[in-house]
C-alpha positions as CSV (number, residue, x, y, z in Angstrom):
1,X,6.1,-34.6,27.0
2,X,4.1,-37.3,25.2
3,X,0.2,-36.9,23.9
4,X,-2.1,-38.8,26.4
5,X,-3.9,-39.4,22.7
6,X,-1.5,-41.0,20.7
7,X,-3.1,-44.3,21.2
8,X,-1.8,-45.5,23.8
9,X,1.6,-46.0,22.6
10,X,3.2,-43.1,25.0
11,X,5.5,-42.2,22.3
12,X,5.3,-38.0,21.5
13,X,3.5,-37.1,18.5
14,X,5.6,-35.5,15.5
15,X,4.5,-32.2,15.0
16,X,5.3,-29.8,12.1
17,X,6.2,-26.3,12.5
18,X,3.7,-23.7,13.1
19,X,1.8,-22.4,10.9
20,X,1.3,-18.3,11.6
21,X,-2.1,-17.6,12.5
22,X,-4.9,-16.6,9.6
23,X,-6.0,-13.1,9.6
24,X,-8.3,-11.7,11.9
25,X,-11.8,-10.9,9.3
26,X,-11.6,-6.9,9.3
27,X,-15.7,-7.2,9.2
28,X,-14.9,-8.7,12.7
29,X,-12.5,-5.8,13.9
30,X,-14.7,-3.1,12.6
31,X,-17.6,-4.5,14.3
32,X,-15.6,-4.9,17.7
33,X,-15.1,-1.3,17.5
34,X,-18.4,-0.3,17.2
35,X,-18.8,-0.2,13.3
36,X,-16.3,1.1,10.4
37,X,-15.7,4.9,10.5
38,X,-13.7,5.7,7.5
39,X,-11.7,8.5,5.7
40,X,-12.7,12.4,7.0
41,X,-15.3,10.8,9.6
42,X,-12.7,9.1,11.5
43,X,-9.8,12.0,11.1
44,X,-12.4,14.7,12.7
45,X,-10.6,17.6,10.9
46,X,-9.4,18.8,7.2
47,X,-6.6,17.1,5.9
48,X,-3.5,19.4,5.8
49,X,-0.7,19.8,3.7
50,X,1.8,21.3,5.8
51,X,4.3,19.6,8.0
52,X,3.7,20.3,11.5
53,X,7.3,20.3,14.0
54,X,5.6,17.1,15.2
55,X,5.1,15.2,11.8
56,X,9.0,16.7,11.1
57,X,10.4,14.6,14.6
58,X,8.6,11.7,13.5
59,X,10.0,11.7,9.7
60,X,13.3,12.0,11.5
61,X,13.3,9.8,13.9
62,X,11.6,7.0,11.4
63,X,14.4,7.8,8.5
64,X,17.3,7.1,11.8
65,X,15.7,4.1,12.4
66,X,15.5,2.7,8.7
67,X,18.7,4.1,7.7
68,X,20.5,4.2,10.3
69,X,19.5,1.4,12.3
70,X,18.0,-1.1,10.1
71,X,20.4,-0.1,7.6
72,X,17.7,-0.3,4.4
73,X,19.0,1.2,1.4
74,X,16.3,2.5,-1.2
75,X,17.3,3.7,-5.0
76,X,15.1,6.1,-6.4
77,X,14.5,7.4,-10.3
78,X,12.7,10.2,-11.2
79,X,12.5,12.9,-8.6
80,X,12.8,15.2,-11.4
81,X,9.8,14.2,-12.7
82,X,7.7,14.8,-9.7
83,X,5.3,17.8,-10.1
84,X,6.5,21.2,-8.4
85,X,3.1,21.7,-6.5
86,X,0.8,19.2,-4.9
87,X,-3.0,18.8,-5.7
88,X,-1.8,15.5,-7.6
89,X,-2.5,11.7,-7.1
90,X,-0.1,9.0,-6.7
91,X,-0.9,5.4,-7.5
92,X,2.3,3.1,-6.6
93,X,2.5,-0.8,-6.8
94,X,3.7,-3.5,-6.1
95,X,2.1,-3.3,-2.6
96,X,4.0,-6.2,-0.5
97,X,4.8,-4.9,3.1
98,X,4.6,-2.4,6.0
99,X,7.3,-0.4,4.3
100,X,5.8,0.6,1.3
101,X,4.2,3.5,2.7
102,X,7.6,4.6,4.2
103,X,9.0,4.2,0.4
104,X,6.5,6.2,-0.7
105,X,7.4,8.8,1.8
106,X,10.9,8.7,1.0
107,X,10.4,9.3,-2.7
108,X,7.9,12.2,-1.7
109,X,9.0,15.7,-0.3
110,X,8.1,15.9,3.1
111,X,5.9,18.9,1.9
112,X,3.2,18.9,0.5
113,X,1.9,16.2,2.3
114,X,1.0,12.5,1.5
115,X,-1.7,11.3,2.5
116,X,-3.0,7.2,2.1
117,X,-6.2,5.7,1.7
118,X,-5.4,2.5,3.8
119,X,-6.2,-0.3,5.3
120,X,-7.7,0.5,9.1
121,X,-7.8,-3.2,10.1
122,X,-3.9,-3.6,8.9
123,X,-3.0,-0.3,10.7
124,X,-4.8,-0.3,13.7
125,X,-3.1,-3.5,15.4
126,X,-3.6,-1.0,18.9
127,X,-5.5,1.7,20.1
128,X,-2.3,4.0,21.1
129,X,-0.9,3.3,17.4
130,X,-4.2,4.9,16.1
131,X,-4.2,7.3,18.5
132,X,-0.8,8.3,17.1
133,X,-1.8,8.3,13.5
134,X,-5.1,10.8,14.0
135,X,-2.2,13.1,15.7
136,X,0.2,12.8,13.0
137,X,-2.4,12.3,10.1
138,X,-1.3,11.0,6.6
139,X,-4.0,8.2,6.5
140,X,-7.6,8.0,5.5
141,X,-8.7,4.3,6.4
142,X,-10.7,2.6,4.8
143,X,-12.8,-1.0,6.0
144,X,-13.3,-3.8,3.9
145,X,-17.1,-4.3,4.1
146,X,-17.2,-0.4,4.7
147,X,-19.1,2.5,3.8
148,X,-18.5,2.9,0.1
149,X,-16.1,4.6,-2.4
150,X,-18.0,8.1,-1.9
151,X,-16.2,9.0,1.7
152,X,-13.4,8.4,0.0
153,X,-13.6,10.3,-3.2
154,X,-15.0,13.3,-0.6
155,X,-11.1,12.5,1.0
156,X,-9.3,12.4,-1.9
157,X,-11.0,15.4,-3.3
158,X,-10.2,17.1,0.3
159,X,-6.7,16.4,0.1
160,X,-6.0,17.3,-3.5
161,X,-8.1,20.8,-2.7
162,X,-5.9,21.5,0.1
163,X,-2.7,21.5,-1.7
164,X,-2.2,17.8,-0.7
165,X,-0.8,14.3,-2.2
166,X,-3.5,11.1,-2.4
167,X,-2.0,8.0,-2.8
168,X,-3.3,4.5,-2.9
169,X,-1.7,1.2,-3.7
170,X,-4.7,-0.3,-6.1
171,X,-3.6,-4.1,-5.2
172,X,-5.5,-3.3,-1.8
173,X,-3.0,-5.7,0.0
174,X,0.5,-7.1,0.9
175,X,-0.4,-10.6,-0.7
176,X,0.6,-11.4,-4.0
177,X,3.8,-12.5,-6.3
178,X,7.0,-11.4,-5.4
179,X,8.5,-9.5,-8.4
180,X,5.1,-8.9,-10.2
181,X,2.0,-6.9,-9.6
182,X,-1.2,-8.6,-8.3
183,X,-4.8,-7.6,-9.5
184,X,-6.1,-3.9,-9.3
185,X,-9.2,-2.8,-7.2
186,X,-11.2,0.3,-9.0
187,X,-11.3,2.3,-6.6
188,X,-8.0,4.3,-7.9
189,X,-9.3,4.4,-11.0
190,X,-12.3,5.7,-10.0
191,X,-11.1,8.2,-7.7
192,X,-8.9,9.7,-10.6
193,X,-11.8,10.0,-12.8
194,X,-14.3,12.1,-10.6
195,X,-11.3,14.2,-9.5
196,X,-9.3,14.8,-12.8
197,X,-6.1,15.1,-10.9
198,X,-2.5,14.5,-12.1
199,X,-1.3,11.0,-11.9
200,X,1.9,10.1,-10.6
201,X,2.7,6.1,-11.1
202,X,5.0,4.4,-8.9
203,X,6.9,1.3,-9.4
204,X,8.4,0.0,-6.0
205,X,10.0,-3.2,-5.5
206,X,11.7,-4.9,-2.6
207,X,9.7,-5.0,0.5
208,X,8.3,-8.7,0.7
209,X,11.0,-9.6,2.9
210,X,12.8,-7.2,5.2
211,X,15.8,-7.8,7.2
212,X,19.7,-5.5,8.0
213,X,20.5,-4.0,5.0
214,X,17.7,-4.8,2.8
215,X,17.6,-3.2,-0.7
216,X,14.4,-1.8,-2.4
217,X,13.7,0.4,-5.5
218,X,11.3,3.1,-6.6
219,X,10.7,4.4,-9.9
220,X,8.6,7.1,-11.1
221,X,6.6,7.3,-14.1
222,X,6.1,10.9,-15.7
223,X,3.0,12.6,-14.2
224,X,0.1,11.7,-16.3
225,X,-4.3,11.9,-16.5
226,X,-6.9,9.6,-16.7
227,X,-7.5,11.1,-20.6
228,X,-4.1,10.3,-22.0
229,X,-3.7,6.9,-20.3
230,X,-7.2,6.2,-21.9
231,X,-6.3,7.8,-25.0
232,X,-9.0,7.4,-28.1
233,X,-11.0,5.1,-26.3
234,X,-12.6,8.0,-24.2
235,X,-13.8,11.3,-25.6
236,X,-13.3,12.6,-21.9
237,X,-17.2,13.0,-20.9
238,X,-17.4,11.8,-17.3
239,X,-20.2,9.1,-17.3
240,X,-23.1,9.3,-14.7
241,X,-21.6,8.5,-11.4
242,X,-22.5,5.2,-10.1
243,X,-23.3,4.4,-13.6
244,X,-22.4,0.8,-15.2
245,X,-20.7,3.1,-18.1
246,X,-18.7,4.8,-15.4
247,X,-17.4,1.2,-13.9
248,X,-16.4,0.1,-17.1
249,X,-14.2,3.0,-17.7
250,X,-12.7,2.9,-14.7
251,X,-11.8,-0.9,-15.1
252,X,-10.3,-0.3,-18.8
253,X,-8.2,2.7,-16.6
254,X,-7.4,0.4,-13.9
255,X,-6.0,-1.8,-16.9
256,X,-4.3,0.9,-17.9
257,X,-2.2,1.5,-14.6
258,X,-1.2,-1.9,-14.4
259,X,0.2,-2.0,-18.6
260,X,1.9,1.0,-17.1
261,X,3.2,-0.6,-13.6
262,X,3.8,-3.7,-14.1
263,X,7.2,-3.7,-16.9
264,X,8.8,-1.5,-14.4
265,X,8.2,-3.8,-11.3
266,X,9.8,-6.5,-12.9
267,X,12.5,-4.2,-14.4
268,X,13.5,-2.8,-11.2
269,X,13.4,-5.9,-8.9
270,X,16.3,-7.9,-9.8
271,X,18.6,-5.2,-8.4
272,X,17.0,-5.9,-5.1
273,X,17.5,-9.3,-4.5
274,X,20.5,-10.6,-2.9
275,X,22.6,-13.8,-3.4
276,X,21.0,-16.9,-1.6
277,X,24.1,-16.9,0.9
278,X,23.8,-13.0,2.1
279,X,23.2,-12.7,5.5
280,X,19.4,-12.3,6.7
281,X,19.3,-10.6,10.0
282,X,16.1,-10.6,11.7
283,X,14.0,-11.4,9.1
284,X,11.4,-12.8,10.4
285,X,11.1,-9.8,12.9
286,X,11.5,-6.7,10.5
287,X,9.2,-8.3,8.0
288,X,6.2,-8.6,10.2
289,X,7.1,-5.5,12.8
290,X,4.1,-3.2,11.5
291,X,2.1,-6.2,10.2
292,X,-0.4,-8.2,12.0
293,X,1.3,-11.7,11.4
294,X,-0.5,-14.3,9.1
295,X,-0.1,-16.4,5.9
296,X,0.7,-14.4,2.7
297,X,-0.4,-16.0,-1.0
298,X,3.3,-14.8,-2.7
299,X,2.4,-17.7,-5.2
300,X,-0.8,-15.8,-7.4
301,X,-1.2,-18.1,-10.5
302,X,0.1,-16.3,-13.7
303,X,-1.9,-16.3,-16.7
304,X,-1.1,-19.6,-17.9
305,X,-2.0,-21.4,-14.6
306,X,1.8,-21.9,-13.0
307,X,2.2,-20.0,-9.6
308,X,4.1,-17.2,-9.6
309,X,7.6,-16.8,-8.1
């Protein structure tokens, strides 16, 4: 077919391939549904941390289809450590794809309960799927643009004080370098603070790209606190909340979970990536299946300008 405006000439006009679509602006899907309603609000009940017969079918029917059908393989380090009760937080990174939750869940006993603050606008790509989600429970969205970090400490603090997990992935989205952590967001840090849970760090690696067979790592850290990962620098008084003191110690712990995080990324990914020639199987499918499909920035400029690989 030839482009009536290519001057004339009738010959077709070269064009490149595709690029995916940008991302839809969440302040835009919020507003479409009538406003951002966030963490317990948008639940409508108290976050539980027993496994309902319903939540078990799912976990089962989810594990056949990643094991068994997608054929993902996921190594795991340091079950042992995990705490022997809930009432603890996780905060796991690198954050690069739809399956991270699942890893998470996977590293997790099925009880108690995990439950994610995440992403609404990256979750909710349909109203059955959130439909299915309030059901099922195990996430607490959050809006960018929303209603503040206060509904969500009120979640996090309603999880941990039902014998629940709370876990959050601090990067706060799927972009960034492949192999490395990207920047923290606070809100973790801040969170762990006004609760004074147990932190559970965990390293994951291996879910940029997904396709038959992939391989992907977990690690976890020993169970910490907010006081020993600040150590001396904080006499462990809790600023005023809302207070410029209180941001600036939870920035220098945010720092803190990414000194921790970030070694064991990069220790742990090289056993997850495969020879140039390995096969690739739907790729370009698995990799976007839960994700609404746009341009990802994998190259984050490292500290001394280059991008990142």
């Amino acid at each position: 077919m030839t482009d009536p405006g290519a001057s004339g000439t009738g010959r077709a006009r070269t064009r490149g391939p595709r690029r995916p679509p940008g991302r839809i602006s969440p302040e835009a899907m919020a507003a479409a549904r009538g406003g951002a309603v966030e963490g317990l609000d948008w639940l409508g009940r108290p976050p539980e941390a027993n496994a309902d017969l319903l939540v078990r079918l799912v976990m089962l029917v989810t594990r056949f289809l990643l094991f068994g059908v997608f054929r993902f393989r996921i190594s795991v380090e340091g079950r042992e450590l995990l705490p022997r009760a809930g009432g603890y937080t996780v905060v796991a990174a690198g954050h690069r794809g739809w399956m991270d939750p699942l890893v998470v869940l996977h590293v997790l006993p099925l009880e108690p309960r995990v439950w994610f603050l995440g992403s609404g606008p990256s979750t909710f790509g349909s109203r059955w799927r959130e439909a299915l989600i309030r059901r099922l429970g195990g996430l607490l969205p959050v809006w960018r643009g929303g209603v503040g970090v206060e509904q969500h400490i009120r979640a996090a603090r309603a999880v941990l004080g039902n014998g629940g997990v709370f876990a959050q992935m601090p990067e706060g989205t799927v972009s960034g370098p492949v192999g490395r952590i990207g920047p923290f967001r606070i809100g973790a840090a801040l969170i762990a603070l006004r609760t004074g849970a147990p932190i559970v760090l965990l390293a994951i690696a291996g879910t940029e790209e997904l396709y038959l067979g992939r391989r992907m790592a977990a690690r976890i850290l020993p169970p910490t606190t907010a006081r020993e990962l600040l150590g001396e620098s904080w006499d462990g008084a809790l600023p005023a909340e809302g207070s410029r003191a209180e941001l600036d110690l939870a920035r220098e712990l945010t720092d803190r979970f990414a000194e921790r995080l970030g070694p064991v990324v990069e220790e742990i990914h090289p056993a997850t990536v495969d020879p140039p020639d390995q096969p690739r199987r739907f790729r370009e499918r698995l990799t976007w299946l839960l994700l609404r499909k746009g341009r990802l920035d994998r190259d984050i400029p490292d500290e001394s300008g280059e991008p990142g690989a």
